[in-house]
Phi, psi and omega in degrees: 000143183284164188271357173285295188306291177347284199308318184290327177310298180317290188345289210257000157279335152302321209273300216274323168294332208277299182303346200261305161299002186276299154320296203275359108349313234267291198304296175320318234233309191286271198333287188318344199257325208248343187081157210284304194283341167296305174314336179286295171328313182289334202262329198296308192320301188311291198297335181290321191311289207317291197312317185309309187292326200277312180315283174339310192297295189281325151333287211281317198299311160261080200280021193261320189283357179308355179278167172290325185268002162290284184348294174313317192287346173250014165255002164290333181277295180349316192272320194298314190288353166285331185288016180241000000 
C-alpha cells in the first residue's frame, strides 16, 4: 500500500475516532442542558485541535508526504473516504 494512502486512512481514522467519541459524549451529556445546535458548537473548538494535532501528527509519522500535492492527496482521501 502506498504511504500516501496509509496516511490519508490513519488521518481519517483519527479524525472519524475523535468525532465519534466525542459525539457519544456530546449527545447524553451537552444536548439535554444546552439543545443539540449550542452542543455542536461547543464540540467544534475540541474537534479544530484534534484535525490540527492528527495532522502534525501524520506530518512527523509519514515524512515523504510533506510536499503539497502528497499532502493534498491524503487529506483528499481522508475527506473522500468520510463520505461514505
Amino acid at each position: 500500500m502506498s504511504q500516501t494512502i496509509k496516511a490519508g486512512f490513519v488521518y481519517f481514522a483519527m479524525v472519524l475516532g475523535a468525532g465519534f467519541i466525542l459525539g457519544a459524549l456530546r449527545v447524553p451529556f451537552l444536548v439535554p442542558r444546552i439543545g443539540e445546535r449550542w452542543a455542536e458548537l461547543a464540540e467544534m473548538p475540541v474537534m479544530a485541535a484534534v484535525i490540527f494535532f492528527a495532522a502534525g501528527y501524520i506530518l512527523r509519522r509519514f515524512p515523504h508526504i510533506r510536499s503539497p500535492a502528497r499532502s493534498l492527496a491524503a487529506g483528499f482521501l481522508a475527506d473522500v473516504t468520510s463520505n461514505f
